[in-house]
Short mmCIF file of the C-alpha atoms (twelve columns), coordinates in Angstrom:
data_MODEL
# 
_entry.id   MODEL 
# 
loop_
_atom_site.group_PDB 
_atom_site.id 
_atom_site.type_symbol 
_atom_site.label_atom_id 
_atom_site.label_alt_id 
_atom_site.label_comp_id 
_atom_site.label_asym_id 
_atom_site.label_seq_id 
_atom_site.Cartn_x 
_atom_site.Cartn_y 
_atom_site.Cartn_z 
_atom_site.pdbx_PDB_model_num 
ATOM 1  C CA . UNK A 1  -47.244 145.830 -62.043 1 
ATOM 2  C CA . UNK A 2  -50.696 145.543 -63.371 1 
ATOM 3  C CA . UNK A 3  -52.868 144.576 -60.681 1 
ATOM 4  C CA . UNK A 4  -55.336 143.852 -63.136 1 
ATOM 5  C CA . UNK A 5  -53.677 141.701 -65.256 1 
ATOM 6  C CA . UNK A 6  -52.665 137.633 -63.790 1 
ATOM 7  C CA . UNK A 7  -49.121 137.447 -63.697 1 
ATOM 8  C CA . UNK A 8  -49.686 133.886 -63.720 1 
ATOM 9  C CA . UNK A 9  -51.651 133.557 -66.714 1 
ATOM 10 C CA . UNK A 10 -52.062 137.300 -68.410 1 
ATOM 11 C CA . UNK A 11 -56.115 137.248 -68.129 1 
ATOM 12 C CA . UNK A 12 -56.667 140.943 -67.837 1 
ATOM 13 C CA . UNK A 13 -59.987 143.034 -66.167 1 
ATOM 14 C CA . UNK A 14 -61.001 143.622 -63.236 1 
ATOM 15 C CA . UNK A 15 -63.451 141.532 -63.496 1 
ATOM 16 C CA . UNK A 16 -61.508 138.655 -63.290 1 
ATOM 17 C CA . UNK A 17 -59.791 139.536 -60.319 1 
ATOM 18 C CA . UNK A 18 -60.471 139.496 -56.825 1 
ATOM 19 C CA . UNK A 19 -58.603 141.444 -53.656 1 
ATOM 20 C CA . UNK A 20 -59.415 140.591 -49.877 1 
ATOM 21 C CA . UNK A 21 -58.099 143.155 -47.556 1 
ATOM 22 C CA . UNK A 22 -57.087 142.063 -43.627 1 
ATOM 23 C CA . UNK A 23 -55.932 143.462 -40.844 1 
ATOM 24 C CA . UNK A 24 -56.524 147.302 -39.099 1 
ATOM 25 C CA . UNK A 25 -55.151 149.122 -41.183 1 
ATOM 26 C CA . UNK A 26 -55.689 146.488 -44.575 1 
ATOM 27 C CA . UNK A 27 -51.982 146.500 -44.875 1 
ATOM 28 C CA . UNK A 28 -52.539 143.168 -46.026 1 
ATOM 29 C CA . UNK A 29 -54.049 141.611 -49.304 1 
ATOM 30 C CA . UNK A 30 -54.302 138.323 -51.035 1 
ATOM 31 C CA . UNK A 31 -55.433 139.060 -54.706 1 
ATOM 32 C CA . UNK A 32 -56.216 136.243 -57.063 1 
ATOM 33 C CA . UNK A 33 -57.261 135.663 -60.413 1 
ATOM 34 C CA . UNK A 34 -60.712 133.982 -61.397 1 
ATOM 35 C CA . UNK A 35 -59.268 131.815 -64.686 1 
ATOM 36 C CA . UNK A 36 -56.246 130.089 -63.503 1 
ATOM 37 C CA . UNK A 37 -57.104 130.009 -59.924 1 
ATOM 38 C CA . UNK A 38 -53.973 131.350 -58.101 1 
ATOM 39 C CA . UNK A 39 -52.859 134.191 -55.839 1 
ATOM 40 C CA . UNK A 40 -50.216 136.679 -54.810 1 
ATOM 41 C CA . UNK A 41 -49.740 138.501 -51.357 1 
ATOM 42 C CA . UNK A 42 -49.609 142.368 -51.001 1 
ATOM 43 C CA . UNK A 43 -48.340 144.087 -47.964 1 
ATOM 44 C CA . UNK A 44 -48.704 147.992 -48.104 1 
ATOM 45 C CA . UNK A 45 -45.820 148.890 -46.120 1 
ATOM 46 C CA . UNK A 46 -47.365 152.486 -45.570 1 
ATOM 47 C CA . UNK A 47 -49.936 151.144 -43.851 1 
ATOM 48 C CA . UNK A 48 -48.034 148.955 -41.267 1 
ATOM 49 C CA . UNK A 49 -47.730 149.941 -37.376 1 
ATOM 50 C CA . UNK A 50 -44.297 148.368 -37.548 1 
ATOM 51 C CA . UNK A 51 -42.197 147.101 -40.134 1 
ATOM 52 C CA . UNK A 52 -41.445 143.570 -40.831 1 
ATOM 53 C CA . UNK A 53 -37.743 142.675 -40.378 1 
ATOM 54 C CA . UNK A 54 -36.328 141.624 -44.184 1 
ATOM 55 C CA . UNK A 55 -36.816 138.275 -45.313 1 
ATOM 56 C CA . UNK A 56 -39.928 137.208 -42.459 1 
ATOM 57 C CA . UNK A 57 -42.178 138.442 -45.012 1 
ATOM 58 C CA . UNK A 58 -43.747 134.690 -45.301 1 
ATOM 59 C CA . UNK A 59 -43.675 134.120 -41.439 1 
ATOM 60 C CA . UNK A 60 -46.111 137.285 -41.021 1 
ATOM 61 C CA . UNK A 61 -48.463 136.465 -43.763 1 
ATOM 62 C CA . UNK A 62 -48.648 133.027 -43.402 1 
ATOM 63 C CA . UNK A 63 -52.284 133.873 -42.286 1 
ATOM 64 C CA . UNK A 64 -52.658 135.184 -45.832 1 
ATOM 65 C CA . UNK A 65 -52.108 131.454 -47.348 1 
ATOM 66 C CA . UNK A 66 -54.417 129.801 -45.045 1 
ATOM 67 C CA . UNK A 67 -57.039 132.326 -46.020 1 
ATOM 68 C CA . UNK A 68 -56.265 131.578 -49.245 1 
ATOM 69 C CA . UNK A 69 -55.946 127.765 -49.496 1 
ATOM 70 C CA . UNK A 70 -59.345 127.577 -47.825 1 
ATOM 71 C CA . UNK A 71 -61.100 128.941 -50.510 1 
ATOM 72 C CA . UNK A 72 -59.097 126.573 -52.866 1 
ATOM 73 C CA . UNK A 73 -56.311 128.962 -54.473 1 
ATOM 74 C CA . UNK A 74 -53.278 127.777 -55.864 1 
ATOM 75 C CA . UNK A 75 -50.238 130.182 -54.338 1 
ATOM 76 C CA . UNK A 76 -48.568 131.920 -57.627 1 
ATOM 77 C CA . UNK A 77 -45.334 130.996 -56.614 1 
ATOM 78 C CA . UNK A 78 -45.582 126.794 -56.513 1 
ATOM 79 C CA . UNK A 79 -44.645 125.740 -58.955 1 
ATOM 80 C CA . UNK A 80 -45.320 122.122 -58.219 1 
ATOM 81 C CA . UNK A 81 -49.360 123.144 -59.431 1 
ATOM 82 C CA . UNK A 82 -49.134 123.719 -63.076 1 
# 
């Protein structure tokens, strides 16, 4: 994956993307894209203490979407904003 490309919308450059890191170790990331206003979670696996059991991946980052939805971000996935 291009992390500087939207997968949402293609717009390409760093410049129109933006990555928040959280947590000790910045395991975490919410990375979004300036033009159509959405976002994508990261978790860097190498950098968690311990893992997250398969399939609570949403449970432990729902931190991530609040972050996210308070600054207005529309989550890539929902696809009841188009």
């Amino acid at each position: 994956m291009d992390i500087f490309s939207c997968p949402h919308c293609s717009a390409k450059g760093s410049d129109n993307k933006e990555f928040a890191l959280f947590g000790e170790n910045q395991a975490y990331e919410v990375a979004s894209c300036h033009d159509c206003n959405r976002y994508y979670k990261i978790i860097n696996v190498a950098k968690l203490e311990q893992q997250i059991p398969e399939g609570l991946e949403d449970l432990y980052t729902d931190f991530l979407d609040d972050f996210a939805i308070e600054l207005g971000l529309n989550r890539l996935d929902d696809l009841t904003q188009d």
